[in-house]
C-alpha positions in Angstrom: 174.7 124.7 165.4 174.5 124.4 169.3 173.0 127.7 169.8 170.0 126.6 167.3 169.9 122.9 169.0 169.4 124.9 172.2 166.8 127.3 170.7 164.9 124.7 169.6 164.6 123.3 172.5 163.6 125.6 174.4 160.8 126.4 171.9 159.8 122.9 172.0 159.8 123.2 175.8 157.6 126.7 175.9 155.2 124.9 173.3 154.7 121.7 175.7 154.1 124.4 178.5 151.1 126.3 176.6 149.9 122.8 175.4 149.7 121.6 179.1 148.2 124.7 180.5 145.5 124.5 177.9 145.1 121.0 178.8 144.4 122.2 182.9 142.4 125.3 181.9 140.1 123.0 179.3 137.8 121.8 182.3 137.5 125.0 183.9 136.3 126.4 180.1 134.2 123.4 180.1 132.3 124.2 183.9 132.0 128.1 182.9 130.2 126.9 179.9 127.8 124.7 181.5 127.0 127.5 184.1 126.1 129.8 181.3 124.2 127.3 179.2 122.2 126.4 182.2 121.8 129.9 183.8 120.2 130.9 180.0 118.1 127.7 180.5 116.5 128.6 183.8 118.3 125.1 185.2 119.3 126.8 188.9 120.6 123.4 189.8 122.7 122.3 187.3 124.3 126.0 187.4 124.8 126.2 190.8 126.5 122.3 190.8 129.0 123.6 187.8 129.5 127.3 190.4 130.3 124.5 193.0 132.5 122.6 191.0 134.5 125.7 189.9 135.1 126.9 193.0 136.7 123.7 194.1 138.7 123.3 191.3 139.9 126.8 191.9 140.5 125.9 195.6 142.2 123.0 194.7 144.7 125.3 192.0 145.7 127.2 194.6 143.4 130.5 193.9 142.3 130.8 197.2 141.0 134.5 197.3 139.3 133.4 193.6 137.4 130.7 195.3 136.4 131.9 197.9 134.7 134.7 196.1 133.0 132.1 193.8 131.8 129.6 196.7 131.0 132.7 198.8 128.7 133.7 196.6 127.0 130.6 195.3 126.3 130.0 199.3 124.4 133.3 199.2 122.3 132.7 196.0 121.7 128.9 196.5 120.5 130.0 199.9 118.0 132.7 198.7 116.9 130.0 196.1 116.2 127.3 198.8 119.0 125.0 197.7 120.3 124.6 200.8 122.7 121.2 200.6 124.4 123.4 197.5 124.9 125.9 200.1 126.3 123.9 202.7 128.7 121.9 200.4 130.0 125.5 199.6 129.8 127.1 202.6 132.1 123.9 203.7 134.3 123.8 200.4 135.4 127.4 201.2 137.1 126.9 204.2 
């Protein structure tokens, strides 16, 4: 009886895990989807804002190496594509 009351908590405790990572992953879904709904749209700003904002978040989750590829290399295409304040906002995000 206290073996399953222990098991079952346990599973209740993975379950609320997976919920809650779901929960922090969600907006990160929610950005990459933007960027490829606007990228198919031919709307270079609103992509490049939802790159930006990606690469922050991933900053801010501790993916360093991750976000600084991604901000890296939005400052390289917003800069070809004269969007120059994207640039420096992720030129300055990725340090």
């Amino acid at each position: 009886m206290v073996q399953q009351q222990s098991r079952c908590k346990c599973e209740g405790s993975a379950n609320a895990h997976v919920r809650a990572k779901k929960k922090r992953d969600s907006p990160k879904r929610g950005l990459a989807s933007v960027e490829k709904e606007a990228h198919a749209a031919g709307l270079v700003a609103i992509e490049f804002e939802a790159r930006l904002a990606l690469g922050e978040m991933e900053h801010k989750a501790g993916q360093t190496a991750k976000a600084r590829a991604t901000l890296n290399a939005l400052v390289q295409e917003a800069k070809a594509k004269g969007f120059n304040l994207i640039a420096a906002k992720a030129g300055g995000a990725s340090k």
